[in-house]
DSSP file (Angstrom, degrees, kcal/mol; ACC not computed):
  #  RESIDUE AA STRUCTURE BP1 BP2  ACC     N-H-->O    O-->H-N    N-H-->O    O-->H-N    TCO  KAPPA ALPHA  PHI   PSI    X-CA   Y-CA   Z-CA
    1    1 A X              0   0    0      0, 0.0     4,-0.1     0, 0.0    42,-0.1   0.000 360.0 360.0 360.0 117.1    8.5    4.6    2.3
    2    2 A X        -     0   0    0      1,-0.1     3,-0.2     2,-0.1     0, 0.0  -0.403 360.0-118.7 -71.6 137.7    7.5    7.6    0.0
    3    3 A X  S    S+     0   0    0      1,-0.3    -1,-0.1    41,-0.0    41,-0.1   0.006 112.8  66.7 -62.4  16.2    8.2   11.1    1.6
    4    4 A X  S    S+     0   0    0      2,-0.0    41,-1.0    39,-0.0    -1,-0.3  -0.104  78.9 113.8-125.8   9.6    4.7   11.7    1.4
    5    5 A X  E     -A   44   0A   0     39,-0.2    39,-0.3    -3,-0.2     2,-0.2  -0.558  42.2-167.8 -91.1 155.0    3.7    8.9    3.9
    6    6 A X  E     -A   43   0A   0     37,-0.7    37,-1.8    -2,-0.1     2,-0.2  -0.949  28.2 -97.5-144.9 175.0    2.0    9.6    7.4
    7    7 A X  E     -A   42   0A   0     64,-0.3    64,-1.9    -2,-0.2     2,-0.3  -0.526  37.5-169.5 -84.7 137.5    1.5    7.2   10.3
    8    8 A X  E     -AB  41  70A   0     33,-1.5    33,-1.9    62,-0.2     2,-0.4  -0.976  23.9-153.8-124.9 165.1   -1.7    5.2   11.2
    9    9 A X  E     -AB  40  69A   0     60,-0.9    60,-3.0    -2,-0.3     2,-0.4  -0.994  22.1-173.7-121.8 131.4   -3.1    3.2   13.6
   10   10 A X  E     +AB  39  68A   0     29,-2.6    29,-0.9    -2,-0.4     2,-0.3  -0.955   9.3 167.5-129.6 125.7   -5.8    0.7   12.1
   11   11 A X  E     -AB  38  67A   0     56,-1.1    56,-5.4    -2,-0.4    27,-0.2  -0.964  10.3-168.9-144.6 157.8   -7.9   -1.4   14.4
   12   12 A X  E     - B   0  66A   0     25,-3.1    54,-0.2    -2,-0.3     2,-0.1  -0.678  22.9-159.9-131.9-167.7  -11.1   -3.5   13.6
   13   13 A X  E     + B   0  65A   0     52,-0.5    52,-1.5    -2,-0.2     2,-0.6  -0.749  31.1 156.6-169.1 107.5  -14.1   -5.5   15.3
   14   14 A X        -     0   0    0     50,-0.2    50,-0.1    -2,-0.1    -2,-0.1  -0.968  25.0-167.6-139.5 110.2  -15.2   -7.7   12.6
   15   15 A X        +     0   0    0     -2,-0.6     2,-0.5    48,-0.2     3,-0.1   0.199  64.6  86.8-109.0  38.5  -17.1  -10.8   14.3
   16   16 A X  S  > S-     0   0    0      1,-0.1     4,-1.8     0, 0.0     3,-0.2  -0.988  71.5-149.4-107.3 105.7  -17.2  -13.1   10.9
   17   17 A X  H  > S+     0   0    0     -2,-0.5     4,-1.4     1,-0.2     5,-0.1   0.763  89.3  56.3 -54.0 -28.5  -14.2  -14.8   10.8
   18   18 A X  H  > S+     0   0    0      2,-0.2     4,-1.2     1,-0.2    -1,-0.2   0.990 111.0  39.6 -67.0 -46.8  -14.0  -15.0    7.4
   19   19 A X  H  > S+     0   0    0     -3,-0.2     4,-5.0     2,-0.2     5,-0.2   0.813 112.7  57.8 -65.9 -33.1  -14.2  -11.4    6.7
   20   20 A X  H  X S+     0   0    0     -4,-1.8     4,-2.0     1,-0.3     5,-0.3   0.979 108.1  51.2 -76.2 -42.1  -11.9  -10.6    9.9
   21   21 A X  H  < S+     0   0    0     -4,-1.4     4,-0.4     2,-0.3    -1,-0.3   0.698 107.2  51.2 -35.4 -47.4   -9.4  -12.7    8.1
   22   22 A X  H  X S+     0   0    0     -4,-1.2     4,-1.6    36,-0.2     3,-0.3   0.936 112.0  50.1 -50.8 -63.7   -9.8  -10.8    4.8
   23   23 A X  H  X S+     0   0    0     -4,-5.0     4,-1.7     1,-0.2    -2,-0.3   0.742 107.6  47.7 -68.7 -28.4   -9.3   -7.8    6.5
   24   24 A X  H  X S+     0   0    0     -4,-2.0     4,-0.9     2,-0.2    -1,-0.2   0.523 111.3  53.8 -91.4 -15.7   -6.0   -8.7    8.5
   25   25 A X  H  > S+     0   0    0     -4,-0.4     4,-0.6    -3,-0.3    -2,-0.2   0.887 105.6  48.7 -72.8 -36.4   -4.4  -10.0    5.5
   26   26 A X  H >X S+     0   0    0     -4,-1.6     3,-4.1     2,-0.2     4,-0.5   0.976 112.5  54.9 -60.2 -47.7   -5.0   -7.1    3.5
   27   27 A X  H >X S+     0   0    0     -4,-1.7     3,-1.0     1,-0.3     4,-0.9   0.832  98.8  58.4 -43.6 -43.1   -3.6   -5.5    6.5
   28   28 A X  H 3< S+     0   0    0     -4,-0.9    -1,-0.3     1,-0.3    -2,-0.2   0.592  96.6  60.1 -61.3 -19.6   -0.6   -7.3    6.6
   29   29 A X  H << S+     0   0    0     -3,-4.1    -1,-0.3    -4,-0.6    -2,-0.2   0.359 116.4  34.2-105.4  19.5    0.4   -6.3    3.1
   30   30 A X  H << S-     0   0    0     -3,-1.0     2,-0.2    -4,-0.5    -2,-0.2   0.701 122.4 -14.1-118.0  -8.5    0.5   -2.5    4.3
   31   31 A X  S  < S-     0   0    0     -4,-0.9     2,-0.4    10,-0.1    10,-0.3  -0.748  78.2 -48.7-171.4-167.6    1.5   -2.5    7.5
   32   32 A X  B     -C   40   0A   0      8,-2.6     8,-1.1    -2,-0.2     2,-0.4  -0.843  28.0-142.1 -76.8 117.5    2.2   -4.0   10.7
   33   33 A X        +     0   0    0     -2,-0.4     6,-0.2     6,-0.3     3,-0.1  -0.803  34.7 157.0 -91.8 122.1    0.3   -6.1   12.6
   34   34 A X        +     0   0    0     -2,-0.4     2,-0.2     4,-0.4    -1,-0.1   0.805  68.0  19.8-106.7 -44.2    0.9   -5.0   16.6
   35   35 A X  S    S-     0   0    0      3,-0.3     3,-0.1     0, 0.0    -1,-0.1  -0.366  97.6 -93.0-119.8 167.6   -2.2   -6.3   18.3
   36   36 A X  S    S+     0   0    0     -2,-0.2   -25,-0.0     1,-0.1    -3,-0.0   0.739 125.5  15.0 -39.1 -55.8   -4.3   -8.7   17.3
   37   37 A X  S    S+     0   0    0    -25,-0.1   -25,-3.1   -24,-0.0     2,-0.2  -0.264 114.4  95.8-122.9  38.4   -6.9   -6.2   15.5
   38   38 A X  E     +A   11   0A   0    -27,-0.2    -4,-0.4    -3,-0.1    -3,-0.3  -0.794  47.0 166.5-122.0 151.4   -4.3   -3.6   15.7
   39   39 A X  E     -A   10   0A   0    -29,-0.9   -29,-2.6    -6,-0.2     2,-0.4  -0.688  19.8-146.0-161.5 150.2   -1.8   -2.7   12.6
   40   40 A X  E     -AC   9  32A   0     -8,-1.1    -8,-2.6   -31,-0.2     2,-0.3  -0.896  23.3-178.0-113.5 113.7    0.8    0.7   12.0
   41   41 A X  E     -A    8   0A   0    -33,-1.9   -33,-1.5    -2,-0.4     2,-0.6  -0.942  37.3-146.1-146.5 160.0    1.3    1.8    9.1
   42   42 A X  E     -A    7   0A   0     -2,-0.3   -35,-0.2   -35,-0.2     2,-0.2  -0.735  38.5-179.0-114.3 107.0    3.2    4.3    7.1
   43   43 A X  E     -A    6   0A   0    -37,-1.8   -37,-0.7    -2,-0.6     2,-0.3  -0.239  26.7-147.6 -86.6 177.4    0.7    5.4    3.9
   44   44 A X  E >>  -A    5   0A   0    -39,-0.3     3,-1.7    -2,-0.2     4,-0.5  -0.732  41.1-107.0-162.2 126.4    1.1    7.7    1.2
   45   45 A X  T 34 S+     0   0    0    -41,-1.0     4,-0.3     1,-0.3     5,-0.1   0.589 127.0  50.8 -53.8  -0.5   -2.4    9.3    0.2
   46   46 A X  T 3> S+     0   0    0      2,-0.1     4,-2.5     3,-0.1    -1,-0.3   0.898 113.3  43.2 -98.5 -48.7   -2.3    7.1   -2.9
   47   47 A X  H <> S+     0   0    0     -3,-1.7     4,-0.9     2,-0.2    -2,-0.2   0.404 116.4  45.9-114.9 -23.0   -1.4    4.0   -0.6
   48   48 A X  H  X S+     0   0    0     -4,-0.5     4,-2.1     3,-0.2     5,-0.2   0.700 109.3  54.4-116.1 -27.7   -4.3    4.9    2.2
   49   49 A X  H  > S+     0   0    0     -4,-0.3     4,-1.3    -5,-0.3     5,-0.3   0.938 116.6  42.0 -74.2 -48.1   -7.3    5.7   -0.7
   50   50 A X  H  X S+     0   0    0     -4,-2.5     4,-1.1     2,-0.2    -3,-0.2   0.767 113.7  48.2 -56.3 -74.9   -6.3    1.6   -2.2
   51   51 A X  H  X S+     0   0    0     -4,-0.9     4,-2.5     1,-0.2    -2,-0.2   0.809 117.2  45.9 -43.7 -43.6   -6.1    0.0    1.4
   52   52 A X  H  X S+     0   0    0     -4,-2.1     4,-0.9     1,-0.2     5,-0.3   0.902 117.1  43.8 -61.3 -72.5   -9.9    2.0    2.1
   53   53 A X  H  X S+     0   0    0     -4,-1.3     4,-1.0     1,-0.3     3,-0.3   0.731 113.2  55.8 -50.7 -52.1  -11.1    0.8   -1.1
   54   54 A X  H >X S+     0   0    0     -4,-1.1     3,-1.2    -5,-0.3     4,-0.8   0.925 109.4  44.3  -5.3 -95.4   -9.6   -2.5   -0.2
   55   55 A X  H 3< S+     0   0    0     -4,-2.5     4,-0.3     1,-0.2    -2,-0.3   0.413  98.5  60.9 -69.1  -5.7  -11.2   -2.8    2.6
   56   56 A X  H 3< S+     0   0    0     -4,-0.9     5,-0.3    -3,-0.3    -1,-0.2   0.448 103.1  62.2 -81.9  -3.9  -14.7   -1.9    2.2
   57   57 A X  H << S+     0   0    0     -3,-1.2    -2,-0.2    -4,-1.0    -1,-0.2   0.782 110.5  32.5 -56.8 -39.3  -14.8   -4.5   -0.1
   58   58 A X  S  < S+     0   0    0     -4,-0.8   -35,-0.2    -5,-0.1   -36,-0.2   0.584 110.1  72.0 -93.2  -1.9  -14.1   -6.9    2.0
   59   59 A X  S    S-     0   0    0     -4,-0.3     2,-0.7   -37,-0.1    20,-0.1  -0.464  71.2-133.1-105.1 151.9  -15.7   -5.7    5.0
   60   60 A X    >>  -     0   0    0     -2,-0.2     4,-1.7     1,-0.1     2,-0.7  -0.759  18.7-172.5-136.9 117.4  -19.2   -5.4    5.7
   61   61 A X  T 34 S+     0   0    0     -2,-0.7    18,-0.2    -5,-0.3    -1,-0.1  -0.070  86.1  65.0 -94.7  47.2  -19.8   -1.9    7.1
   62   62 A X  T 34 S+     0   0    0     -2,-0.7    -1,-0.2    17,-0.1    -2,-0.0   0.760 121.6  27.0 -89.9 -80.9  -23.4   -2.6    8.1
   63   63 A X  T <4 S+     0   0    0     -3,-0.5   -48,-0.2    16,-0.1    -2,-0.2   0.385 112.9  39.4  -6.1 -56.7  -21.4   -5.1   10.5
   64   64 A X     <  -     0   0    0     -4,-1.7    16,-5.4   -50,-0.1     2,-0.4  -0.503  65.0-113.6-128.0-165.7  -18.2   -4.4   11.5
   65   65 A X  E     +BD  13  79A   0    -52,-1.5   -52,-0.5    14,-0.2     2,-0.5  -0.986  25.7 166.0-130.2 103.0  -15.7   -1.6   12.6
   66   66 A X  E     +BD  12  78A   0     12,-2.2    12,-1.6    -2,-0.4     2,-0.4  -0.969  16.3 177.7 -96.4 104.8  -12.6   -0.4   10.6
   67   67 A X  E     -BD  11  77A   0    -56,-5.4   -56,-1.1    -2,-0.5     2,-0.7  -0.929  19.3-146.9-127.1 142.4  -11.3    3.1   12.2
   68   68 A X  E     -BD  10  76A   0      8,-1.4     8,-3.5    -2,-0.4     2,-0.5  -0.810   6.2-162.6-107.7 108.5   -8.3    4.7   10.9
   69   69 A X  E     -B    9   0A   0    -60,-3.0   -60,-0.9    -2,-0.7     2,-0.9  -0.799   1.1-167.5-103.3 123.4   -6.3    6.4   13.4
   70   70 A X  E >   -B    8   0A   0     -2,-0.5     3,-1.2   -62,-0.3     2,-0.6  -0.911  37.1-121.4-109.2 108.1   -3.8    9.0   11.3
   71   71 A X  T 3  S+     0   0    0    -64,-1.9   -64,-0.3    -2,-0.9    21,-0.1  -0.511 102.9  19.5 -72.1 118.4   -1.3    9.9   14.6
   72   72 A X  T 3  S+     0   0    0     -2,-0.6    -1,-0.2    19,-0.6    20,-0.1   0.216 118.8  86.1 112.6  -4.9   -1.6   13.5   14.8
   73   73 A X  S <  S-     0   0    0     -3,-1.2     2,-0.3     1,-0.1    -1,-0.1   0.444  86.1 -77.6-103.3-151.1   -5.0   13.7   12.7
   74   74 A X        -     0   0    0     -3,-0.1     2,-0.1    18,-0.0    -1,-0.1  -0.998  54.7-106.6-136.0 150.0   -8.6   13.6   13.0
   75   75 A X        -     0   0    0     -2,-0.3     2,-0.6    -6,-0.1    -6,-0.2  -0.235  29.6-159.1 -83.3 132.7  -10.2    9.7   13.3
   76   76 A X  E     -D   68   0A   0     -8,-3.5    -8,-1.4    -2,-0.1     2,-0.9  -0.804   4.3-164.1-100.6 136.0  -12.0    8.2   10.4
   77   77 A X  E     -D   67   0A   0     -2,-0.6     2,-0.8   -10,-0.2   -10,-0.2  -0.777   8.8-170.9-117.8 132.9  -14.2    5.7   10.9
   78   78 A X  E     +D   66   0A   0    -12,-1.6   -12,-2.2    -2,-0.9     2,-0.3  -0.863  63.7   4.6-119.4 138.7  -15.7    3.2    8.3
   79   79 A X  E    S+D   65   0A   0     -2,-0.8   -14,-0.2   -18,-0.2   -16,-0.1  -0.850 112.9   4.3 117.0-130.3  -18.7    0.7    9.1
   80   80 A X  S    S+     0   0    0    -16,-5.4   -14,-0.1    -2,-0.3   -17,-0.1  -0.071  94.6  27.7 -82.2-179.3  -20.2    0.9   12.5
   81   81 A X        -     0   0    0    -16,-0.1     2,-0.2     2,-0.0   -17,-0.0   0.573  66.9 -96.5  40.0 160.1  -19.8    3.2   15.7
   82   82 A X        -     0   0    0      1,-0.0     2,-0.3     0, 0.0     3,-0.1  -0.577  34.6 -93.2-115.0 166.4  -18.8    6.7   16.3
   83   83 A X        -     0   0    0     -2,-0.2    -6,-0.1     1,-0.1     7,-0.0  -0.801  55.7 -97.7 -91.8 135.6  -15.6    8.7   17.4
   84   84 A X        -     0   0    0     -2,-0.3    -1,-0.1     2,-0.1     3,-0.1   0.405  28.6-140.9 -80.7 168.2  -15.4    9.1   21.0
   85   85 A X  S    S+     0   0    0      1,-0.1     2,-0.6    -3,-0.1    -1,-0.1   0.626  77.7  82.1-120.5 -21.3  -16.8   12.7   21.5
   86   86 A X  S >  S-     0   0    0      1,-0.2     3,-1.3     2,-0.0    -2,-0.1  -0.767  73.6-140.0 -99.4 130.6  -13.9   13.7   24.7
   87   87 A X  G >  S+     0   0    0     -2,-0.6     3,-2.6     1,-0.3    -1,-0.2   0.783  92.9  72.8 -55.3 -35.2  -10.6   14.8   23.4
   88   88 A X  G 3  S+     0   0    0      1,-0.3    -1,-0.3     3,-0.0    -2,-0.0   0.731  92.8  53.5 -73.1   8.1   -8.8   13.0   26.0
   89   89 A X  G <  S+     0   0    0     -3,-1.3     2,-0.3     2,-0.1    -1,-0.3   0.461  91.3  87.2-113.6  13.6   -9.5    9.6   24.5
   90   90 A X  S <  S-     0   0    0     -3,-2.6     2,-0.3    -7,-0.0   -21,-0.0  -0.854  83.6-118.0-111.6 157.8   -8.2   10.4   21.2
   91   91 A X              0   0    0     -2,-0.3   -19,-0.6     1,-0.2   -21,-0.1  -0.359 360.0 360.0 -89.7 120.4   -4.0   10.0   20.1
   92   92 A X              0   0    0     -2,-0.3    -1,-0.2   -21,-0.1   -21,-0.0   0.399 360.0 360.0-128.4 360.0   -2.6   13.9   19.1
């Protein structure tokens, strides 16, 4: 792992199995799969700008939910829905 990595938590809602498929293979070659539509992984800012690029290709963020959890950060999301607006449901 380059010393320049930081932790995420990556979860989706993708209801096209084809696409949800796309996306949890890609997942699989960056990270961990924990959950079902859960995966950990330890990026490098070079390593977390491909996997986004990745996946909004393969994703369709009219549609679905990718949100990119950085542990310790602030939450990104790409496609649909918004980040919870009370502190206490987000990971610090």
């Amino acid at each position: 792992m380059p010393t320049d990595s930081h932790f995420f938590t990556i979860t989706y809602d993708i209801p096209d199995d084809g696409r949800r498929v796309k996306v949890a293979n890609t997942l699989k070659s960056f990270g961990e799969r924990v959950q079902l539509s859960v995966f950990e992984c330890w990026l490098s800012p070079a390593q977390l700008a491909e996997l986004k690029k990745l996946l909004q290709k393969k994703a369709k963020l009219s549609q679905d939910s990718i949100r990119i959890y950085p542990i310790g950060g602030t939450v990104e999301v790409l496609g649909t829905g918004q980040i919870a607006e009370d502190p206490d449901f987000l990971i610090l």
